[in-house]
C-alpha positions, 0 to 999 in steps of 0.5 A: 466675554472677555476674561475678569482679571479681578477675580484673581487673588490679589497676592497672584495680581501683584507678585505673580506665579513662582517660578524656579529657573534650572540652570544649565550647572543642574542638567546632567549631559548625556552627550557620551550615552550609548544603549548597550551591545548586548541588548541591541543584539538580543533585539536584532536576534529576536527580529530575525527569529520572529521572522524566520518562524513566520517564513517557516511557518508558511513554508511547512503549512505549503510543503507539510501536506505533500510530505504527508502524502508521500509518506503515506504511500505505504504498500507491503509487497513483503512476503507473507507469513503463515509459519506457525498457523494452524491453517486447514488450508494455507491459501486462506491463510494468505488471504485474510494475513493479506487482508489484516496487513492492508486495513491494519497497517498503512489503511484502506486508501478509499475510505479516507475523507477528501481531505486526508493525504491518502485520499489524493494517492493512485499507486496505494488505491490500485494496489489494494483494489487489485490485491482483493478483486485478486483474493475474490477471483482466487474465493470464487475459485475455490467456491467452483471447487467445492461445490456439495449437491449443486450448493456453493459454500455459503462462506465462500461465497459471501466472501467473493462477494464482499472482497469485491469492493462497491463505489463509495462504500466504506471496505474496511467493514466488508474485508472484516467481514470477508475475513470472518467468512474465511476464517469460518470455512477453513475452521469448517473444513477443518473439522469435515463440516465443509468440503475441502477442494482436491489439492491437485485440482487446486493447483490446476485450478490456480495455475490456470487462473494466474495464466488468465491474470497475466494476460488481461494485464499484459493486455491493459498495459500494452494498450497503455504503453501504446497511447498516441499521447504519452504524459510525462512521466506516466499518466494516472491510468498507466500507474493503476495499470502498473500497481494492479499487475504488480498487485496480482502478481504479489497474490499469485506469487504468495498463493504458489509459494504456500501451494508447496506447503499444501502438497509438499510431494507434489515438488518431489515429483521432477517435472512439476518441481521445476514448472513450479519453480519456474513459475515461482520466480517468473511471478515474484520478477513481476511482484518484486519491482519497486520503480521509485516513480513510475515512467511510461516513457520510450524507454531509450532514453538515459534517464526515464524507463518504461516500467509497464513495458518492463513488467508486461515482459515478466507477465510474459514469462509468468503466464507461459510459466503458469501453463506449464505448471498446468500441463504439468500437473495434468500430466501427472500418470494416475497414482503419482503421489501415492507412488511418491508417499510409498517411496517415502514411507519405505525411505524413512523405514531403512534410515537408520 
C-alpha cells in the first residue's frame, strides 16, 4: 500500500523539516589528540600481570603437589631422650617416646587418604613399619622374659600384638593403644605387680636379637643389590629395604644406648665395656646414613653410590659387634657385679 502523503501536516508538506547545518568553523580538531603515557603503561602493566598470575597459577597447581610430597618425607632418626623420666624400665621408655615421635610429629604415612602427599611416599611408610615390627619383636623379647607361672603379661603381650600393623587398618588408634599397655606394665613393674626381666639376661636377650636383625637385612639387601635388572636410580623394593635396616638400626641403636642406664656396672666391667661400645658405634653407622636420594647403582661410578651395598657392610660389623656383646655378657664369672657393687661401695666410703 503505497504511503498517503496527505495525511502529513500541511506546514511539514510545504516548508519541510528544519534542519540546522554545522559547519566545519563549530567542529573542534582532535588531529594533535594523543592517550596518555601513563595509562597506556598502567594497561600494558595490567595485561602482563594478568597473565603471568594465570601462568603462575598453573605452574603451582603442577609442581605444588610434589613439593608437598617431598616435604612431607619427614623421618626423625635423632636420638631419643628419656632424661628426666621416671621409667622402671628405659626400654620401654624408648619405645612409646619412639612412638609418640612418629604419630605426633610427621604422621602415620598409612593412614593417609589416596590423596594426601604422604600417601604417595616409600622411604616414610618402610621407616615406620619397620621402627614397630622392631619395637614388637623387642615387647615379644621382653614378654619371653617375663613369664610368671606358664603366663604372658597380659600388657605385653597386647602390645606385641598391636605394634604389629594389619593391611588397611588405621595404627594410629592400635600404637595409642600399644603405648597405653606399655606404660601400664612398666608402672606395674614398677610397683612389684608385674615381673620385671634379669637385667643381664635382658641384655643377652637384646644382643642376640639385634645379631638376627642384622642379618635378615643383610640378606634382604644382597638379594636387592644383586638383581639382573637394577632401575635407576633404585627401585621401590631396594628404598623399603633400605629404610627398614636403617629403621631397625635406629631401634637397636637406642635400645644399646639406654642398656648403659639399665645396669650402669655392667660398663664398668672392661670386656663388656668395650663390646658395648663396639656395638654401639657399628649400630649408630648403620641408623646415621642420610643418602639424599637412594641409589642402587654399581657403585664405581663418579656420581651415584650403592647406599644398600654401604649399609649391608655396616649390618656386617653390627651383627658380629652384637655377638660378642653376647658372649661377652655370658662370659661374665658368677658374682661379677656383686664384685664391681663391693668395689664401689668401698670406693666411695675412702673418698674424702
Amino acid at each position: 500500500m503505497a504511503f498517503d502523503s496527505s495525511r502529513l501536516p500541511a506546514a511539514y508538506q510545504e516548508e519541510g523539516p528544519a534542519v540546522t547545518v554545522l559547519g566545519s568553523d563549530h567542529l573542534v580538531t582532535f588531529d594533535y589528540a594523543e592517550p596518555s603515557p601513563v595509562m597506556v603503561f598502567a594497561q600494558r602493566w595490567w595485561r602482563r600481570t594478568k597473565l603471568a598470575l594465570k601462568i603462575g597459577a598453573v605452574v603451582a597447581a603442577v609442581v605444588a603437589y610434589p613439593v608437598l610430597t617431598v616435604a612431607s618425607n619427614k623421618i626423625d632418626d635423632s636420638h631419643v631422650e628419656i632424661a628426666g623420666q621416671d621409667w622402671t624400665m628405659p626400654e620401654v621408655g624408648v619405645a612409646i617416646n619412639k612412638i609418640a615421635r612418629e604419630l605426633e610429629g610427621a604422621g602415620w604415612a598409612g593412614d593417609r587418604a589416596n590423596w594426601h602427599p604422604q600417601a604417595r611416599l616409600t622411604a616414610m611408610p618402610a621407616w615406620q613399619v619397620a621402627t614397630t615390627d622392631a619395637l614388637s619383636d623387642h615387647t615379644r623379647m621382653l614378654s619371653e622374659l617375663t613369664v610368671k607361672g606358664g603366663e604372658v603379661d597380659s600388657d605385653l603381650k597386647a602390645a606385641t600384638r598391636l605394634l604389629r600393623g594389619v593391611p588397611g587398618e588405621d595404627m594410629r588408634p592400635r600404637l595409642t593403644a600399644a603405648a597405653e599397655a606399655l606404660n601400664r606394665y612398666d608402672s606395674r613393674a614398677g610397683r612389684g605387680l608385674a615381673v620385671a626381666p634379669d637385667k643381664l639376661e635382658k641384655l643377652k636377650a637384646e644382643a642376640n636379637l639385634f645379631a638376627d636383625w642384622a642379618k635378615a637385612d643383610r640378606i634382604d639387601l644382597a638379594v636387592q643389590v644383586n638383581q639382573d635388572v637394577v632401575e635407576w636410580p633404585a627401585s621401590k623394593a631396594d628404598i623399603e629395604s633400605f629404610y627398614g635396616a636403617k629403621a631397625r638400626a635406629h631401634v637397636a641403636q637406642q635400645m644399646l644406648a639406654v642398656a648403659r642406664v639399665t645396669e650402669p656396672r655392667l660398663a664398668r666391667l672392661p670386656a663388656v665395656s668395650t663390646a658395648f661400645d663396639k656395638a654401639e658405634q657399628a649400630w649408630g653407622r648403620a641408623a646415621e646414613m642420610k643418602p639424599l636420594i637412594v641409589s642402587n647403582q654399581n657403585g664405581d661410578g663418579p656420581f651415584m653410590a650403592n647406599h644398600l651395598a654401604s649399609i649391608g657392610f655396616f649390618l656386617v660389623e653390627a651383627e658380629q659387634a652384637s655377638r660378642d656383646l653376647a658372649a661377652a655378657l655370658e662370659d661374665l664369672p658368677e658374682g661379677a657385679l656383686e664384685n664391681v657393687a663391693s668395689l664401689e661401695t668401698r670406693l666411695a666410703s675412702t673418698a674424702p
